[in-house]
VEXDREN-2710 file (C-alpha; in Angstrom, 1 decimal):
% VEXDREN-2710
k/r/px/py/pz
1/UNK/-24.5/-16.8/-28.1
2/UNK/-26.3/-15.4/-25.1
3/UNK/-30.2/-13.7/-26.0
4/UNK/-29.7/-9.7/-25.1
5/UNK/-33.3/-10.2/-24.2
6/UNK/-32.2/-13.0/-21.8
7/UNK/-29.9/-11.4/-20.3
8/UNK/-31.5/-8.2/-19.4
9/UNK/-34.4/-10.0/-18.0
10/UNK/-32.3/-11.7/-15.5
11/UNK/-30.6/-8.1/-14.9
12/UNK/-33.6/-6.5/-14.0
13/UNK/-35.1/-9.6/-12.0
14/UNK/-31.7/-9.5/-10.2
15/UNK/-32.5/-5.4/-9.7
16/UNK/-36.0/-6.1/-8.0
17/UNK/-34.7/-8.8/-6.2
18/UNK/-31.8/-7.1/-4.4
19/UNK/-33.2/-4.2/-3.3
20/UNK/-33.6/-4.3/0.6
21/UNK/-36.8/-3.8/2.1
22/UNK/-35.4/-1.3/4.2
23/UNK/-34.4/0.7/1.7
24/UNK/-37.5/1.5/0.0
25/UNK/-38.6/3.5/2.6
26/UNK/-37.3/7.5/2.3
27/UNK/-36.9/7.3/6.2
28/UNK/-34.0/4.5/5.8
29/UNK/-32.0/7.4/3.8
30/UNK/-32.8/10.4/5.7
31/UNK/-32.6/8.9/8.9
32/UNK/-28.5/7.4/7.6
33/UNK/-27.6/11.3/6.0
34/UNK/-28.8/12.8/9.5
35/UNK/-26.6/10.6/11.4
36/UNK/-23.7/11.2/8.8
37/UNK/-24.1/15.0/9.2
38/UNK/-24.4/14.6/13.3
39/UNK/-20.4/12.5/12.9
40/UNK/-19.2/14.9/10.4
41/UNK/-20.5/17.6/13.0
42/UNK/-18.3/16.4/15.5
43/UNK/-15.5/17.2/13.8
44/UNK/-15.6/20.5/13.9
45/UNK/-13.6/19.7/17.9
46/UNK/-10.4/19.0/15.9
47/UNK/-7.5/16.6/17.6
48/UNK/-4.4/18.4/17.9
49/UNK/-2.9/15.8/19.9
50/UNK/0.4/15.0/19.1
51/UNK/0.7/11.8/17.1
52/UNK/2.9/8.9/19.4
53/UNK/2.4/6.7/16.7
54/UNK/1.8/6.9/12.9
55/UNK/1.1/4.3/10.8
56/UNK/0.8/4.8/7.2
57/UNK/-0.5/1.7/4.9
58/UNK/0.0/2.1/1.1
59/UNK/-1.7/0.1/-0.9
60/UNK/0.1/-0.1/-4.1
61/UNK/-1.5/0.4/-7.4
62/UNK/-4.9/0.8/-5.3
63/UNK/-6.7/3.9/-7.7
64/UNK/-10.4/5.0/-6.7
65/UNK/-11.7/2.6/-8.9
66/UNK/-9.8/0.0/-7.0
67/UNK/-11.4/1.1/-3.4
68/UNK/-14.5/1.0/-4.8
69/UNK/-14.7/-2.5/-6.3
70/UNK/-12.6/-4.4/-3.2
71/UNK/-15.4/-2.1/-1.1
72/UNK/-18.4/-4.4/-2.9
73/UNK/-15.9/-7.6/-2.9
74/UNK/-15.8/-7.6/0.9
75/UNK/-19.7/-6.8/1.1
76/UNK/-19.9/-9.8/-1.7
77/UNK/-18.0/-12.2/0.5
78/UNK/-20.1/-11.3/3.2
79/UNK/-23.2/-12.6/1.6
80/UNK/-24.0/-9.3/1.0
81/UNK/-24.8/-6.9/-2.4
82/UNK/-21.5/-5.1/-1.3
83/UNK/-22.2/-1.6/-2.3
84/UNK/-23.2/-0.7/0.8
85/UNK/-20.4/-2.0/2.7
86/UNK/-18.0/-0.3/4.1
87/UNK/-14.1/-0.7/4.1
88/UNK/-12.0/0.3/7.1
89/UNK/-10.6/2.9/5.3
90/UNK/-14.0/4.5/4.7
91/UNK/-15.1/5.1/8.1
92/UNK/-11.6/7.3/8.4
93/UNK/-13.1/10.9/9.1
94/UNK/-10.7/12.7/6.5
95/UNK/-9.9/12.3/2.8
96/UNK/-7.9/13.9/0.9
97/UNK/-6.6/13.3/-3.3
98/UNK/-2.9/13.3/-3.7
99/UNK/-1.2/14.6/-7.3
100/UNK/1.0/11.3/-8.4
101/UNK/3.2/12.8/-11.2
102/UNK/6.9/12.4/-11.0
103/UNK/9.0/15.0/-11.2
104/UNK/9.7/13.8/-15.0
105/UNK/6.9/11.5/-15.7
106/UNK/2.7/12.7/-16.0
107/UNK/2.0/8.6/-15.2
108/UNK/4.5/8.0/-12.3
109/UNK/6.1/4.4/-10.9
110/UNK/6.0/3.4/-7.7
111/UNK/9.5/4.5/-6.9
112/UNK/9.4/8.2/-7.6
113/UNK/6.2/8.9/-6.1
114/UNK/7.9/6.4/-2.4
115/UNK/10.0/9.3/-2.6
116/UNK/7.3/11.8/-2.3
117/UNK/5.0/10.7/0.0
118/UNK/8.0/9.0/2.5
119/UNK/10.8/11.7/2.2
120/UNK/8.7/14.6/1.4
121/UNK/10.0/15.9/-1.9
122/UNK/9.4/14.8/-5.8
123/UNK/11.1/12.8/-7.8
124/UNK/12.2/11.1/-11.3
125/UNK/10.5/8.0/-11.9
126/UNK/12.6/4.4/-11.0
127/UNK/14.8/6.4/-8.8
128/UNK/14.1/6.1/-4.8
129/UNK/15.3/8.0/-1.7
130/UNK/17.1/11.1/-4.0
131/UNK/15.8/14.1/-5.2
132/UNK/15.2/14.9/-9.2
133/UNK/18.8/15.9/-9.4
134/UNK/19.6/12.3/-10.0
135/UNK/18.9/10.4/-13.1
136/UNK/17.9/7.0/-13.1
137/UNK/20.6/4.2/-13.4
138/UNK/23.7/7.4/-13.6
139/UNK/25.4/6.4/-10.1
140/UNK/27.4/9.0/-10.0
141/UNK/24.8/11.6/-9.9
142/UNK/23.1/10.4/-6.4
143/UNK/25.9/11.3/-4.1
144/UNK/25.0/14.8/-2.6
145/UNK/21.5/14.4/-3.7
146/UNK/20.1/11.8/-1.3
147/UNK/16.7/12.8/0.9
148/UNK/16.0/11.3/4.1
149/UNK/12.6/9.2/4.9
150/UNK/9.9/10.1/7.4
151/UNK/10.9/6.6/8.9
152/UNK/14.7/8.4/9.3
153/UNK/13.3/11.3/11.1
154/UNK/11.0/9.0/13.3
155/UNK/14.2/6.9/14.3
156/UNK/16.3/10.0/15.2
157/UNK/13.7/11.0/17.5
158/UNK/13.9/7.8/19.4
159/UNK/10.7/5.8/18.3
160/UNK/11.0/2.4/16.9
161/UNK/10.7/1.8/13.0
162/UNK/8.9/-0.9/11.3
163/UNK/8.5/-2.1/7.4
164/UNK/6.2/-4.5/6.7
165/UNK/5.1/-5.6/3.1
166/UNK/3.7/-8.1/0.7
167/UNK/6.7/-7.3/-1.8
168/UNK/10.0/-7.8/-1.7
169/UNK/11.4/-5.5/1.4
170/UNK/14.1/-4.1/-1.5
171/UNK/11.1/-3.5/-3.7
172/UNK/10.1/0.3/-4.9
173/UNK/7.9/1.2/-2.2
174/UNK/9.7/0.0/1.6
175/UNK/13.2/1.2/-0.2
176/UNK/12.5/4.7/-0.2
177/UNK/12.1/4.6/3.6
178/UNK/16.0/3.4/3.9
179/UNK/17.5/3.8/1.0
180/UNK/18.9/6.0/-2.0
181/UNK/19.4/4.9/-5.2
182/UNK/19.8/6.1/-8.5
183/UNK/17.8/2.8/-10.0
184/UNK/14.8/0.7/-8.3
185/UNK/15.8/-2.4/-9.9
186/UNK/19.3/-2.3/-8.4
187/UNK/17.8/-5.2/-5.5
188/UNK/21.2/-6.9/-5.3
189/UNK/24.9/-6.2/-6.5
190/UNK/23.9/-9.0/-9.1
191/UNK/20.9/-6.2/-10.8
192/UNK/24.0/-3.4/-11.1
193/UNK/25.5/-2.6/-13.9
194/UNK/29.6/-2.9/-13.5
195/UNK/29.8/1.1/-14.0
196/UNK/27.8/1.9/-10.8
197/UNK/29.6/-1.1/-8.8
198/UNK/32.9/1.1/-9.8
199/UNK/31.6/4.3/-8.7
200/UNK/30.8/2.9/-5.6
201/UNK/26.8/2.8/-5.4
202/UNK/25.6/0.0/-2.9
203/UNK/22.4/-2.0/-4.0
204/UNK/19.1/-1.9/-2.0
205/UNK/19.2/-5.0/0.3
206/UNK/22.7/-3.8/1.1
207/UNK/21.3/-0.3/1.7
208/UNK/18.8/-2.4/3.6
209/UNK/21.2/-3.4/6.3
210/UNK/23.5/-0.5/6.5
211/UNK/21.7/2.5/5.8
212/UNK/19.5/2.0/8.9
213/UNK/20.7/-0.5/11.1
214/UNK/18.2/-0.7/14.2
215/UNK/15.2/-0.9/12.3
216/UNK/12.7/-3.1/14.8
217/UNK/10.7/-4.7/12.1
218/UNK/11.1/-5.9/8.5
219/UNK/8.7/-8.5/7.2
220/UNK/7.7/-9.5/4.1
221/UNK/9.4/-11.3/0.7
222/UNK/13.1/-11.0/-1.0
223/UNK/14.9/-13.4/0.7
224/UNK/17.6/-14.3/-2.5
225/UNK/18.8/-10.6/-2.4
226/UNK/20.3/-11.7/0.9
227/UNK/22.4/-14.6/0.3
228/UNK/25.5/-15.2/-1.8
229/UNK/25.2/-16.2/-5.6
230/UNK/23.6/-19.9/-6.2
231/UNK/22.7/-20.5/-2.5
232/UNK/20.1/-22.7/-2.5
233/UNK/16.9/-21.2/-0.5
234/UNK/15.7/-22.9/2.8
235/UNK/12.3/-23.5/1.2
236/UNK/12.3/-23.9/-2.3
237/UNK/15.8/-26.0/-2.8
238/UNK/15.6/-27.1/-6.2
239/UNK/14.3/-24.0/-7.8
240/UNK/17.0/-22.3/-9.3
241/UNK/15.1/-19.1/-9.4
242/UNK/15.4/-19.2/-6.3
243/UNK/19.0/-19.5/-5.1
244/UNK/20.4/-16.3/-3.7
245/UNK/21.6/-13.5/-6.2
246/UNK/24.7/-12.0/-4.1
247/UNK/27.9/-11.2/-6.4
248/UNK/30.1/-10.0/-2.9
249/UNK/29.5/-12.9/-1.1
250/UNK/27.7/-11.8/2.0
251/UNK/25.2/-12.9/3.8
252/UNK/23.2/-10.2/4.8
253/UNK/20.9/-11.7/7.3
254/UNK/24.0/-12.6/9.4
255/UNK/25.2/-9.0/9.1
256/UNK/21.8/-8.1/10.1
257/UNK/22.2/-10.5/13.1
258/UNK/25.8/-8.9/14.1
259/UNK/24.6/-5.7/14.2
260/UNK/22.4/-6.2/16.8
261/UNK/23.1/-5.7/20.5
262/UNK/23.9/-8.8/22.4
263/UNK/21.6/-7.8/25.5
264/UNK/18.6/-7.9/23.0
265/UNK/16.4/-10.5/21.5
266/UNK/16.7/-10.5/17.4
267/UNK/14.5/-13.0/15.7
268/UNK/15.4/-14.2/11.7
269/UNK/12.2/-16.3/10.7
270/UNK/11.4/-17.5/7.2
271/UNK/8.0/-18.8/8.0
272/UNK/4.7/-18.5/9.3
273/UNK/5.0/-21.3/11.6
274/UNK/8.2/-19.5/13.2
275/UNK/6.9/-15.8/13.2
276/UNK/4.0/-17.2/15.3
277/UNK/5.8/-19.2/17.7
278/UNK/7.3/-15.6/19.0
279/UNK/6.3/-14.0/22.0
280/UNK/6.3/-10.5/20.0
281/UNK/6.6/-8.9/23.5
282/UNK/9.9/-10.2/24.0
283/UNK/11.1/-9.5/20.7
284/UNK/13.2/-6.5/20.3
285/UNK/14.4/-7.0/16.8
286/UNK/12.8/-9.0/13.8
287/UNK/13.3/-10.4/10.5
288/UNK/11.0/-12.1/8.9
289/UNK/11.7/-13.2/4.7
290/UNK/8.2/-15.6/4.1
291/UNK/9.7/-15.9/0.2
292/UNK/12.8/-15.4/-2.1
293/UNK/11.2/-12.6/-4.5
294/UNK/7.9/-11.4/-3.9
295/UNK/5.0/-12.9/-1.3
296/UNK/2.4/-14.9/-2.7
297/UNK/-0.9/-13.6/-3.5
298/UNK/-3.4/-14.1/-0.7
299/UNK/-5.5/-16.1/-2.7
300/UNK/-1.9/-18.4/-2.8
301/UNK/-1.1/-17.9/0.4
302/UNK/0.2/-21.1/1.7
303/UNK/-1.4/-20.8/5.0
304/UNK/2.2/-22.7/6.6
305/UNK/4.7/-21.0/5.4
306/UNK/3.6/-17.5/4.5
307/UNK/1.9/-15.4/7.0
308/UNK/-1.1/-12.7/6.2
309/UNK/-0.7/-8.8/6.1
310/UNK/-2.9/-9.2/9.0
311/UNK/-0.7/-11.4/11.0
312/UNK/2.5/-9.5/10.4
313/UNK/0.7/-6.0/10.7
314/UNK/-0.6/-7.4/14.4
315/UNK/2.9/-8.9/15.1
316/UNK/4.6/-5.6/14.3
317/UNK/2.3/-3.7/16.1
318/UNK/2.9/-5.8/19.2
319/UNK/6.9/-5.2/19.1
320/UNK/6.7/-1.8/18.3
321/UNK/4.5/-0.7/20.6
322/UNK/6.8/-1.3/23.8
323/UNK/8.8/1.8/23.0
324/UNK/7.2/4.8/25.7
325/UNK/8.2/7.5/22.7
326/UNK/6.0/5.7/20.4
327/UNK/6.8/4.3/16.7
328/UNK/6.2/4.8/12.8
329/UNK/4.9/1.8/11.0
330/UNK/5.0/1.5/7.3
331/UNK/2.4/-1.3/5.5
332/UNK/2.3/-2.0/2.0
333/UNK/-0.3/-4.3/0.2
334/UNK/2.3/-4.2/-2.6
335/UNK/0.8/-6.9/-4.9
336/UNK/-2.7/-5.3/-5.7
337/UNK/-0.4/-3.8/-8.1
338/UNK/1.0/-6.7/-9.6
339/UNK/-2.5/-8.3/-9.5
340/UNK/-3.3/-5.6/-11.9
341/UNK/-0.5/-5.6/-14.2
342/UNK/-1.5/-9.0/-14.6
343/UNK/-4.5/-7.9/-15.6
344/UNK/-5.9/-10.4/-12.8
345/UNK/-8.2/-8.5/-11.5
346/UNK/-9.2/-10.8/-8.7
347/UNK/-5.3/-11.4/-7.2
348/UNK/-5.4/-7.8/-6.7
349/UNK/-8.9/-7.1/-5.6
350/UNK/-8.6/-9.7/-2.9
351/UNK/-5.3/-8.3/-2.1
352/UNK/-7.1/-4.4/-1.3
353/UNK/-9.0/-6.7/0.9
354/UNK/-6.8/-8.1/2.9
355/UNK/-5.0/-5.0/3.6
356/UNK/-8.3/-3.2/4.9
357/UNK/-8.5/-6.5/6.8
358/UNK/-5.3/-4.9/8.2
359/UNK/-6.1/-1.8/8.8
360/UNK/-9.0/-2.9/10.7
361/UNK/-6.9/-5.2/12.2
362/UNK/-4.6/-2.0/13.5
363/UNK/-7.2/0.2/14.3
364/UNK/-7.9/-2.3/16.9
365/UNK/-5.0/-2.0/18.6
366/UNK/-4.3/1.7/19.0
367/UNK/-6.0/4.7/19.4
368/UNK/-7.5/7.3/17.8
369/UNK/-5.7/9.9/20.7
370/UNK/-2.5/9.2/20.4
371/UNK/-2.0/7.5/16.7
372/UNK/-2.2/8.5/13.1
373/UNK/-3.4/6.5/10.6
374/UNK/-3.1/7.3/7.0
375/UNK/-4.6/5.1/4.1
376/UNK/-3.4/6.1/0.6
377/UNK/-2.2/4.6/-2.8
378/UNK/1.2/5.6/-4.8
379/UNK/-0.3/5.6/-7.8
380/UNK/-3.8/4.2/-10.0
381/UNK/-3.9/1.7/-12.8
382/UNK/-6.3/2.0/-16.2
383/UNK/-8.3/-0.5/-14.0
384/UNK/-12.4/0.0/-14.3
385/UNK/-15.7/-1.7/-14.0
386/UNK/-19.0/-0.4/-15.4
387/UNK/-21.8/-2.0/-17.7
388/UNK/-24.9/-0.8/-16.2
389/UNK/-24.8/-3.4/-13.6
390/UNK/-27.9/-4.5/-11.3
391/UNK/-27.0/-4.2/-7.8
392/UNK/-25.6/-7.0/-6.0
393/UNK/-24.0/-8.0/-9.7
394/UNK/-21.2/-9.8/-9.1
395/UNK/-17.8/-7.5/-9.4
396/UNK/-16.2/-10.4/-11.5
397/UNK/-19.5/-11.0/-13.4
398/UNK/-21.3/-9.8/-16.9
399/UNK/-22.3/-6.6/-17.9
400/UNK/-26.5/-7.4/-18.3
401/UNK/-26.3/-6.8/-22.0
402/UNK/-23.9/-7.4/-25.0
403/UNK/-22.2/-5.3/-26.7
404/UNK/-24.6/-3.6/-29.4
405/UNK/-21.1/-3.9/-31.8
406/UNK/-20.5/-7.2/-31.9
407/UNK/-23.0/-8.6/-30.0
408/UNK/-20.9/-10.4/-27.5
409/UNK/-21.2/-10.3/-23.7
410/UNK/-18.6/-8.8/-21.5
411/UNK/-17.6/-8.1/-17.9
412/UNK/-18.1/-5.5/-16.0
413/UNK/-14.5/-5.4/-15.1
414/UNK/-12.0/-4.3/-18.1
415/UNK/-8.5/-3.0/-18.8
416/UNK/-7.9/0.6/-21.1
417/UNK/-4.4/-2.1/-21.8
418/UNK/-2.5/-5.2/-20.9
419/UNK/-2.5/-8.8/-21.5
420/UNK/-6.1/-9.6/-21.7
421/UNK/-6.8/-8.4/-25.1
422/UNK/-8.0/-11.5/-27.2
423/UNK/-8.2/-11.7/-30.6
424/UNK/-10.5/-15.3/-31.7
425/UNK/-11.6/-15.7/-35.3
426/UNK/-10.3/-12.1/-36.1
427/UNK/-13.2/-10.8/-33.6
428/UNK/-13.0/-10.1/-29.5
429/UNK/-13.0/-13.3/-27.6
430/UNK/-16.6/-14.4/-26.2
431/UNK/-16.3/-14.3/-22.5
432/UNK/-19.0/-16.4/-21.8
433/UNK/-16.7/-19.3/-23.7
434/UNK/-14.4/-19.1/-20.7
435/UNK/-14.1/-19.0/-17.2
436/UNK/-14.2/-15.5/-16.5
437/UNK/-14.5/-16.2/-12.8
438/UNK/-11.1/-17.7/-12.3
439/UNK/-8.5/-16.7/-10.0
440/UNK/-5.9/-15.8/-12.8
441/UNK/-8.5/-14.8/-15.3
442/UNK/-7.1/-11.8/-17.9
443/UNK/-9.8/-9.7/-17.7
444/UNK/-10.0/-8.0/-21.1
445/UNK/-8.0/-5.0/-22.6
446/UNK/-8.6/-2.5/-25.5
447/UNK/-5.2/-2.3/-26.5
448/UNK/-2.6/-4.8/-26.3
449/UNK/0.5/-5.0/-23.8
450/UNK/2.1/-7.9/-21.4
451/UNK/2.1/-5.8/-18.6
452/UNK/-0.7/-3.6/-17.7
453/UNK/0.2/0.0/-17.1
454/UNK/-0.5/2.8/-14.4
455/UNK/-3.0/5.4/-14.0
456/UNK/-2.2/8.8/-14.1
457/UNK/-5.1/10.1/-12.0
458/UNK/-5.0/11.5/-8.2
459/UNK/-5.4/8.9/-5.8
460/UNK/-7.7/9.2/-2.5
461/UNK/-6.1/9.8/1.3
462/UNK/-7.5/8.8/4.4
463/UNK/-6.9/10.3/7.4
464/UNK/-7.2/9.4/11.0
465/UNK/-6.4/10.5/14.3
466/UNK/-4.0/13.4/15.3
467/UNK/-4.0/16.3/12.8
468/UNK/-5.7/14.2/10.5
469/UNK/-7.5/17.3/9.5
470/UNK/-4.4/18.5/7.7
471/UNK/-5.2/16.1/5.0
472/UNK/-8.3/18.0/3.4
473/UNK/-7.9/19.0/0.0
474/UNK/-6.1/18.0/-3.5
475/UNK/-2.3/17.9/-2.1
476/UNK/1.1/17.4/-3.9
477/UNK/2.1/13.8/-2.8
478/UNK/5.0/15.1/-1.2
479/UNK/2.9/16.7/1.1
480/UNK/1.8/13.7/3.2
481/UNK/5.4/13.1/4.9
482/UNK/5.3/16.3/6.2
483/UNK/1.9/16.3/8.1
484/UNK/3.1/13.1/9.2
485/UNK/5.9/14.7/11.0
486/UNK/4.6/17.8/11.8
487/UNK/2.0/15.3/13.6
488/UNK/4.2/13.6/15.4
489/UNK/7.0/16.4/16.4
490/UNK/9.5/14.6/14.7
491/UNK/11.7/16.1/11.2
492/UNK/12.9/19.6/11.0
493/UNK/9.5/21.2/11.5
494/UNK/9.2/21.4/15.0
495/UNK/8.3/24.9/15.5
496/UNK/4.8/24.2/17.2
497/UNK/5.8/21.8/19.2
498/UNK/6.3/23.3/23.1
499/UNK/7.9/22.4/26.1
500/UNK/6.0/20.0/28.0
501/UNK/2.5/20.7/28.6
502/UNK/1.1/19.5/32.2
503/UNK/-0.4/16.9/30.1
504/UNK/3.2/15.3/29.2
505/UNK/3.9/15.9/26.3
506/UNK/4.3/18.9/23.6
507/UNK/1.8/21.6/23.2
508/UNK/0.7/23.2/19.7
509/UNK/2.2/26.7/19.5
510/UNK/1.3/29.6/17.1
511/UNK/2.4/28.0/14.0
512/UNK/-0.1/25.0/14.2
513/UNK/-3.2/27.4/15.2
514/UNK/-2.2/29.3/12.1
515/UNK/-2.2/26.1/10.4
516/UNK/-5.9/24.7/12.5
517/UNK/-7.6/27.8/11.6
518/UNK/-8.8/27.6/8.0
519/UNK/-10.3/24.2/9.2
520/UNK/-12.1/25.9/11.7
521/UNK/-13.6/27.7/8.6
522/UNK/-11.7/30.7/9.9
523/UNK/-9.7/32.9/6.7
524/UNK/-7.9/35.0/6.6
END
């Protein structure tokens, strides 16, 4: 059993210790808010630009409380205490909170609230690309009720379209940009009931190919939804799980192939190696499919067969960016959601970080003129850390004391539920008896479950870049899509956007200076 006393004293040694010099002196702090207040300042000249590009990066599962610990992670890996770092995200001038509920759930899923903030109106939970009207896994009530995506509106404008995540591209999140489906789950024919096959729904990776057929880019995992029943993968050929899952028989990456002009260059790659071999400049159409299900965590990654957010974020980038009218980009880091319903925190912490890595990584590459960049997260989980830590405590380490219950130690880092409750002896498992640092360590739970659940509470929105500003309050999720648009003069809402300015390209009109107003801290 560790001493209380013991511990507290290396606590507070560790408090002393870690305090810069720097930031002992009152200067150091006012000196940082009077630079903060000069920035925020210059925002009162507002860019009403409109957007060329927009790129919006969901992080999946990635609540408040997960920002803020994958903000002192990335200042820990630096060598640093990490609560003063700063992610990518947080130098974004605007944030907003966005209300998650589902149109028939107070804790939503990832698919209803794709449908929100991609399509721009509520919906049920498990059911993507269709308004409330339809109920989850009843085919026949999605035909009449489908909704168009913000990625649709960007491609019937003429820009190029790209989908790049860490899931499966049929998963929750990238199918509610393409697709419209009465149940998330429906990834293949193989996942459908017989009564929905009848009616005549078509499953996601189907959807995939069909619904949307010159979408430039679409990286990430899902590769057996593609291929007929028991075909063994290219990488993995004696793991059953594997194999592909089709019961129709096609093979959907050569219809993707077919579909494609003969004049331009399409690429199919199933590996890292591959995807970097391209010239992305002369790549008009991609594929990319790193692994059969979902991508590996980055702490996993297989450095020669799957590729980074990073990597495919830059690729995508590159090959979308040769269309004059622009493009829309849609990022997920899908698995800090998984990560957590592991209850591993440190998969999905390390996942947050590698996809600020990749917004930093896209930031890079455009411009704050002519692109917007929003930052947000489709839901939270019941993920916290807390304990009194000393600064600079490790994020995967101890509280400084034990519990005054029953006197065992504990990490900062817990669960409100999922699969790290532990029960030894009839009492809570001592941490200190195991390796609590681990990748795939369960950090602990109150209450028991195999899967982790969401968080019900709003989620943060950062904004960057043309009309950014729009995003300044507590908004309906559904809201997002449509300052996206209205951004970018793409959708139905196109009222502001003039004829030609001398400049080249459209003009605000009366409806935006309505709209720019109240942030100029004029009311009416």
């Amino acid at each position: 059993m560790i001493s209380p006393f013991l511990v507290l004293a290396i606590g507070t040694c560790l408090t002393n210790s870690l305090v810069p010099e720097k930031e002992k002196d009152p200067k150091y702090w006012r000196d940082q808010a009077q630079q903060t207040l000069k920035n925020a300042l210059r925002l009162q000249k507002l860019n009403t630009n409109v957007a060329k590009n927009v790129i919006m990066f969901l992080g999946d599962g990635m609540g408040v409380s997960t920002v803020t610990a994958a903000r002192i992670l990335k200042g820990q890996l630096h060598h640093n205490p990490g609560e003063e770092t700063r992610l990518e995200m947080d130098k974004f001038p605007y944030v907003a909170l966005s209300k998650t509920y589902n149109t028939n759930a107070q804790v939503p899923d990832s698919a209803g609230t794709a449908t929100a903030y991609l399509c721009g109106v509520k919906a049920n939970e498990g059911t993507v690309g269709v308004s409330a009207a339809t109920q989850r896994t009843q085919c026949n009530t999605t035909q009449g009720n489908e909704v168009t995506s913000i990625l649709r509106w960007a491609k019937d404008s003429g820009k190029s379209v790209g989908i790049v995540t860490t899931t499966r591209v049929n998963h929750a999140t990238p199918s509610a940009a393409y697709a419209h489906s009465a149940d998330r789950d429906w990834y293949s024919d193989n996942e459908m009931p017989p009564e929905a096959l009848s009616q005549g729904c078509k499953d996601i990776a189907y959807q995939l190919m069909h619904n949307v057929r010159d979408i430039e880019v679409i990286m990430g995992g899902g590769r057996k939804y593609m291929f007929p029943k028991n075909r063994t993968d290219v990488e993995y050929e004696m793991d059953e799980k594997a194999r592909g899952t089709r019961l129709d028989g096609l093979n959907l990456v050569d219809i993707w192939k077919s579909f494609k002009p003969r004049h331009k260059h399409s690429h199919y790659v199933w590996n890292r190696t591959e995807l970097l071999t391209l010239d992305p400049y002369g790549v008009d159409y991609l594929l990319g499919l790193f692994e059969p299900g979902d991508m590996q965590y980055e702490l996993n990654r297989n450095s020669t067969t799957d590729p980074s957010l990073s990597e495919m974020v830059e690729i995508a980038i590159k090959i979308l960016s040769k269309n004059p009218k622009g493009f829309f980009l849609l990022v997920e880091g899908g698995r800090i959601d998984h990560g957590h319903h592991e209850g591993k925190a440190k998969q999905a912490l390390h996942e947050a970080v590698e996809m600020d890595q990749a917004i930093g990584r896209a930031g890079a590459m455009t411009s704050l003129e002519d692109t917007l960049t929003i930052v947000t997260a489709d839901h939270s989980h019941v993920f916290t850390f807390g304990g009194y830590t000393p600064r600079g405590n490790s994020i995967f380490g101890l509280a400084p004391m034990v519990s005054d219950t029953d006197k065992k130690p504990f990490t900062s880092i817990l669960y409100g539920n999922g699969p790290g409750y532990k029960v030894v002896g009839g009492e809570r498992e001592n941490v200190s008896m195991v390796d609590y640092a681990h990748n795939n360590y369960q950090a602990q739970s109150a209450v028991p479950l195999r899967h982790e659940t969401h968080g019900g509470e709003d989620v943060a929105v950062f904004a960057k870049g043309p009309m950014a500003h729009l995003l300044h309050g507590v908004h309906e999720q559904n809201y997002i899509p449509h300052v996206m648009a209205y951004a970018a003069c793409i959708g139905a809402n196109l009222d502001h956007c003039a004829s030609a300015s001398s400049a080249g390209g459209p003009s605000p009109g009366p409806l935006f200076l309505l709209l720019a107003l109240p942030s100029l801290g004029i009311l009416f």
